[in-house]
C-alpha positions as CSV (number, residue, x, y, z in Angstrom):
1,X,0.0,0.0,0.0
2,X,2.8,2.2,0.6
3,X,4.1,1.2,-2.8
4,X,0.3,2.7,-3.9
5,X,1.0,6.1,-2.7
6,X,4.2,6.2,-4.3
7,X,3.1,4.8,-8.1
8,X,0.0,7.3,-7.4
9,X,2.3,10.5,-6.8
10,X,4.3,9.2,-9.8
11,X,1.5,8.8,-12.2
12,X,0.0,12.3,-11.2
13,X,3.5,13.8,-11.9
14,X,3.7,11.8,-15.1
15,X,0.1,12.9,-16.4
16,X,0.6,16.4,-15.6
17,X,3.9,17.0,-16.7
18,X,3.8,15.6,-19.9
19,X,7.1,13.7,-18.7
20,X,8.4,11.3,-16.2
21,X,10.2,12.9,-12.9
22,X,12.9,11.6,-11.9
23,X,13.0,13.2,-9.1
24,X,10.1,11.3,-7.3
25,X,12.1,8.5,-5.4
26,X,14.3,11.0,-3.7
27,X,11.0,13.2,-2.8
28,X,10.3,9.7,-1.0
29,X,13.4,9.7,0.7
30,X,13.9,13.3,1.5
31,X,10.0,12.4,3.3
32,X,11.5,9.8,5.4
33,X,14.3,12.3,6.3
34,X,12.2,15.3,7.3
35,X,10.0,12.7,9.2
36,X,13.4,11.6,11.1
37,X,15.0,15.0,11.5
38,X,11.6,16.8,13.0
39,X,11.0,13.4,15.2
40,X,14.6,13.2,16.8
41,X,14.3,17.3,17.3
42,X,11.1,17.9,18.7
43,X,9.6,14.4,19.4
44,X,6.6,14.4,17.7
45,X,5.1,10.7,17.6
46,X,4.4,9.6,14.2
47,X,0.9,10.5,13.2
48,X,2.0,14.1,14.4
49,X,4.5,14.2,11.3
50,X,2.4,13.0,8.9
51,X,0.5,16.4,7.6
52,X,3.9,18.1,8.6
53,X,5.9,15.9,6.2
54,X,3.1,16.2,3.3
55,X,3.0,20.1,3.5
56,X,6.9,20.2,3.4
57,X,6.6,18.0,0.4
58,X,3.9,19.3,-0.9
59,X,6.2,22.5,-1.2
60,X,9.2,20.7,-3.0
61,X,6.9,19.3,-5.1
62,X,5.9,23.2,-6.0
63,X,9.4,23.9,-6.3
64,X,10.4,21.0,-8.8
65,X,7.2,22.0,-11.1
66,X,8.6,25.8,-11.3
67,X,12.5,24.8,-11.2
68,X,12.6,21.9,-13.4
69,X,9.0,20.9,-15.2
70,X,7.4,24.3,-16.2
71,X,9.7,26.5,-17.5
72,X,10.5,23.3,-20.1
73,X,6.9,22.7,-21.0
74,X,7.7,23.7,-24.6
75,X,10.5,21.4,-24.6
76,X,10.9,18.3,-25.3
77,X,10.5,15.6,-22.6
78,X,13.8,14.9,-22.5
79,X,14.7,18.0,-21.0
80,X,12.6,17.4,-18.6
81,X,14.1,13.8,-17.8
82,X,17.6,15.5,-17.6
83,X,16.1,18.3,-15.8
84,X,14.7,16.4,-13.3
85,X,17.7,13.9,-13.1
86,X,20.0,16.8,-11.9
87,X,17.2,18.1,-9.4
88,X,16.9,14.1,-8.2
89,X,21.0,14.4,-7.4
90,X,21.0,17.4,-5.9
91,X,18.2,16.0,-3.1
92,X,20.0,12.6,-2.6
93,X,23.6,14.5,-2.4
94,X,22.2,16.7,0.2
95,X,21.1,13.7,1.7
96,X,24.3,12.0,2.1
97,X,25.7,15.1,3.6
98,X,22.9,16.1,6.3
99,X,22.8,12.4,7.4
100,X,26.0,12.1,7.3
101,X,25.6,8.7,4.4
102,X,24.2,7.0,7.7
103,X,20.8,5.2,7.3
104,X,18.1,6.2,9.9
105,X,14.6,5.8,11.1
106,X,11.3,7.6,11.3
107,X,9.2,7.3,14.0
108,X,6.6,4.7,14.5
109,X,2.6,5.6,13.8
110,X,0.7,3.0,15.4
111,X,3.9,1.8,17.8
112,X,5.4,-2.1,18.1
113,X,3.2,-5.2,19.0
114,X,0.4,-6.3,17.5
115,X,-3.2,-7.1,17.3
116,X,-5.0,-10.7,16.8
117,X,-7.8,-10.8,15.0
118,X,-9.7,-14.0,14.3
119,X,-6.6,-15.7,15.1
120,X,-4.8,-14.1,12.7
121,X,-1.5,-11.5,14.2
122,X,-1.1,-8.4,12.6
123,X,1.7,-5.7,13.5
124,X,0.6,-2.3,14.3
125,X,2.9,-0.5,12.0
126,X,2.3,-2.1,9.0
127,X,-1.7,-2.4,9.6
128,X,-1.2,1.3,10.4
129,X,0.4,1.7,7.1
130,X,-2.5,-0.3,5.0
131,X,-4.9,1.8,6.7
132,X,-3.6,5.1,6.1
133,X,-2.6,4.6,2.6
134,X,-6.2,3.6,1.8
135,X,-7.9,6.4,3.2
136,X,-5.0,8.6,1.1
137,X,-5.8,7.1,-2.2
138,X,-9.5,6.9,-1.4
139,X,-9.7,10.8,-0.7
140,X,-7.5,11.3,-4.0
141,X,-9.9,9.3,-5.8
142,X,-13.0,11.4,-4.6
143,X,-10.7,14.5,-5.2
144,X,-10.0,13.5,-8.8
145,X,-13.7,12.5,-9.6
146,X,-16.0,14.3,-7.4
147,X,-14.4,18.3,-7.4
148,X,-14.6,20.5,-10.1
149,X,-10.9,20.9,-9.1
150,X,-9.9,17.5,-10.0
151,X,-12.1,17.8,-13.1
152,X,-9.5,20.4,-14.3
153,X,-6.5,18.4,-13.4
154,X,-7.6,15.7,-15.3
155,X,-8.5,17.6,-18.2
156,X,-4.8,19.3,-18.2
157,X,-3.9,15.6,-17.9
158,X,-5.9,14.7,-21.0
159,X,-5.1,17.1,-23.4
160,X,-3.4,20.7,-21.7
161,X,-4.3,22.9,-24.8
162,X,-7.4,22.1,-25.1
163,X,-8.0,22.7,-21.4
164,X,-6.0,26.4,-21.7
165,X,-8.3,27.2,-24.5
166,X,-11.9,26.5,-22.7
167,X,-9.6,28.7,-19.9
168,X,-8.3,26.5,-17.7
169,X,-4.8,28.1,-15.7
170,X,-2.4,24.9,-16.8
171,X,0.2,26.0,-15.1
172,X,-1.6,26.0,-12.0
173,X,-3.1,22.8,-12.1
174,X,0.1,21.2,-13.5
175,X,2.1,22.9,-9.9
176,X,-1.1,21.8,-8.4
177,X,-0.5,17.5,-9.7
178,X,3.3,18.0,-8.3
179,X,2.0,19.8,-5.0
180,X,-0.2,16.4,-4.3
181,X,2.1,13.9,-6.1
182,X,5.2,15.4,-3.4
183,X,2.6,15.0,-0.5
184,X,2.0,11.4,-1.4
185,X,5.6,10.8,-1.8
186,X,6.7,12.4,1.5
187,X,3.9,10.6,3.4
188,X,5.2,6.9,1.6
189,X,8.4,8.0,3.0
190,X,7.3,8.4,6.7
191,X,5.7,4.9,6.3
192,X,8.4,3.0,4.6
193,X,11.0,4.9,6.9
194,X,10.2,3.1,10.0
195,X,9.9,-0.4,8.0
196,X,12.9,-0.3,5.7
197,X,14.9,3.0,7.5
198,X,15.6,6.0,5.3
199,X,18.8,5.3,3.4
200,X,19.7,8.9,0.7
201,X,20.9,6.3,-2.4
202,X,17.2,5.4,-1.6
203,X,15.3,7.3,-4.5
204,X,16.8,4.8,-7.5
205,X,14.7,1.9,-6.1
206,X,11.8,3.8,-5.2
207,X,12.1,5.5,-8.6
208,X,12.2,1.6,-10.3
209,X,9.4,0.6,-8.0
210,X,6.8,3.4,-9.2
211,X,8.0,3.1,-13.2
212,X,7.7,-0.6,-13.1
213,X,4.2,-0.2,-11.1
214,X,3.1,2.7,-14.0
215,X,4.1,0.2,-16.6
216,X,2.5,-3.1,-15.5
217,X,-0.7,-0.9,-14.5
218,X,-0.9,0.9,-18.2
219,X,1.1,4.2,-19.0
220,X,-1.0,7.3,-17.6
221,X,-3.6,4.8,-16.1
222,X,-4.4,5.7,-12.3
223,X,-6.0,3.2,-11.4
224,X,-3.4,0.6,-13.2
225,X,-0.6,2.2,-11.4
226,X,-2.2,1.3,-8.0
227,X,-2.9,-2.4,-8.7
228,X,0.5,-2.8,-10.1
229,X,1.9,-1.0,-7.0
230,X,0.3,-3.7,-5.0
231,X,0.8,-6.5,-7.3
232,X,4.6,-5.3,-6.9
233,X,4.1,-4.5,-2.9
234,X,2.4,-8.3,-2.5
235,X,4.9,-10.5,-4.7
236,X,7.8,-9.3,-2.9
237,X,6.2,-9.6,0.8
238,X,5.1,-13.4,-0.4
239,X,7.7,-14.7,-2.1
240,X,10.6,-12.8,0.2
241,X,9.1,-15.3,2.9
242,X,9.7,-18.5,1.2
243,X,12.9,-17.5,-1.4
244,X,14.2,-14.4,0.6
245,X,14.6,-10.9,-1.0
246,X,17.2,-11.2,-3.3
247,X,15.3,-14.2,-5.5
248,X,12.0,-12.5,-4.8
249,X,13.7,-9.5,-6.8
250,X,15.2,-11.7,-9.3
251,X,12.0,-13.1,-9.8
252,X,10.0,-9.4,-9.3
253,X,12.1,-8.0,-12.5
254,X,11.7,-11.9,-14.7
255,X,8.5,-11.5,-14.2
256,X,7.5,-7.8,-15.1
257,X,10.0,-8.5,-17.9
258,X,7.5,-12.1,-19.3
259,X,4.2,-9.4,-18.9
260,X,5.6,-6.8,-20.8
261,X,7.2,-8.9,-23.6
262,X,3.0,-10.3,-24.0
263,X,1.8,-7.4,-23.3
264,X,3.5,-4.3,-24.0
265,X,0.5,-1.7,-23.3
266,X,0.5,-3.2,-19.2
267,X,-2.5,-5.2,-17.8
268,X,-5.0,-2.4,-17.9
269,X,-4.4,-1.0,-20.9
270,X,-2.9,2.8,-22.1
271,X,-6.1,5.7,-21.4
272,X,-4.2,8.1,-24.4
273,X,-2.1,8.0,-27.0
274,X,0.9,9.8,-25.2
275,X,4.0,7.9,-23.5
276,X,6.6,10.0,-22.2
C-alpha cells in the first residue's frame, strides 16, 4: 500500500507534466528524512509528522514544477528527464551530507506489537500503514472524480491545450499534480522509513518501483498504477518469505519483464495516445 502512494504521486507527476520525474524516489526519501529530522528534534510521535511531512513535500513538489517541469513545457520531454535527473542528485547529495551517508529511522505511527484478530497476528505499523494509505488514495480518488478541481486536473492531464483554450490556468493545475504527487511521496516515505529505514541512495529503487508499477498498470492509467503497486508490494512480501529478498527481486524484475514482452501496453491498458 505504501508502494500505492508512491506509483500514485508518480503517475500524477507523469500525467501532468507531460514527462516522467525523476526526481520522485528521492522526494520519497527526503519524506522519510524530514520525518526523522523533525522526530529526533522535537519528538513528535508519528501521526504528528504526517501532515507536517506532506506540506513540506507538498512544497518541494511546487518547487520542482517551477525549477525543473514548467519552465521546459515547450520542450521536449527529454529535457525534462535531464532536468529532473540533476534536481533528483541534488536531493539525494544533500542527503548523504545532512545524514552524514548514515541510514536512519522515522518514528513509528501506530507503535510495536500487534493485534490478533480471528486468530490471525497483525503488527501495528504495517496495519497502520494499510490503513492510512487507503484512506490517502480513497480521498484522491474522490478529489480526482467528485471536485470540479480535479475535473480540471484531469482535463490538463488529458489534453493541456485544449483545457488552456476553454480557460483552464495549466500551469496551475500542472504545480497543483506535483504539489499532491510530493505530499504522497513524502507521506510513503514516513511509512516506509520506520519499515525499511531512510537510506539517501534510496530514490533509484523507489524510482524503479513506481515506473515498473506505472508500466504493468498501463502508461498514464491511475487506477493501473495502483494495482500494479500492490501487485509489486504483495509479490515481494510473499515470495521474500519463502525464497528471501534477493530471488523474490530476481523473480520481481523476470517477471515484469514475461508481462511486458505479452503485453506491452500493461495489464490495464494505455487511457491516451501519449508515453513519455
Amino acid at each position: 500500500m505504501a508502494y500505492a502512494l508512491v506509483a500514485l504521486g508518480f503517475v500524477l507527476a507523469l500525467n501532468a507534466a507531460g514527462a516522467v520525474n525523476f526526481a520522485h524516489g528521492d522526494l520519497v526519501v527526503l519524506g522519510g528524512a524530514v520525518a526523522m529530522f523533525i522526530g529526533v528534534r522535537i519528538g513528535l510521535p508519528g501521526v504528528a509528522l504526517l501532515p507536517l511531512v506532506a506540506v513540506a513535500l507538498g512544497v518541494a513538489g511546487i518547487v520542482a514544477a517551477q525549477v525543473a517541469i514548467l519552465p521546459l513545457a515547450s520542450r521536449p520531454p527529454e529535457a525534462t528527464f535531464i532536468a529532473t535527473i540533476a534536481l533528483a542528485a541534488v536531493i539525494e547529495q544533500a542527503l548523504t551530507l545532512a545524514m552524514a551517508g548514515a541510514p536512519g529511522s522515522t518514528p513509528a505511527i501506530a507503535g510495536s506489537g500487534s493485534l490478533e484478530i480471528e486468530g490471525l497476528a497483525l503488527g501495528r505499523q504495517p496495519l497502520a500503514i494499510v490503513v492510512i494509505s487507503a484512506v490517502l488514495v480513497l480521498a484522491v480518488w474522490l478529489l480526482l472524480e467528485r471536485t470540479q478541481t480535479g475535473r480540471r486536473m484531469r482535463a490538463v492531464a488529458a489534453d493541456r491545450h485544449m483545457a488552456q483554450a476553454v480557460g483552464i490556468s495549466v500551469g496551475r493545475y500542472v504545480t497543483l499534480s506535483l504539489a499532491l504527487a510530493g505530499a504522497l511521496a513524502g507521506t510513503a516515505g514516513v511509512l516506509l522509513g520506520h519499515q525499511f529505514l531512510v537510506q539517501p541512495t534510496q530514490g533509484a529503487g523507489y524510482m524503479l518501483k513506481a515506473y515498473m508499477a506505472v508500466a504493468l498498470g498501463g502508461w498514464g492509467s491511475v487506477p493501473g498504477a495502483l494495482l500494479g503497486a500492490i501487485a509489486i508490494g504483495s509479490f515481494e512480501t510473499f515470495v521474500s518469505t519463502g525464497l528471501g529478498e534477493t530471488w523474490a527481486s530476481a523473480a520481481l524484475y523476470v517477471g515484469v519483464l514475461l508481462i511486458l514482452s505479452l503485453r506491452p501496453q500493461g495489464l490495464f491498458g494505455e487511457p491516451g495516445g501519449r508515453r513519455a
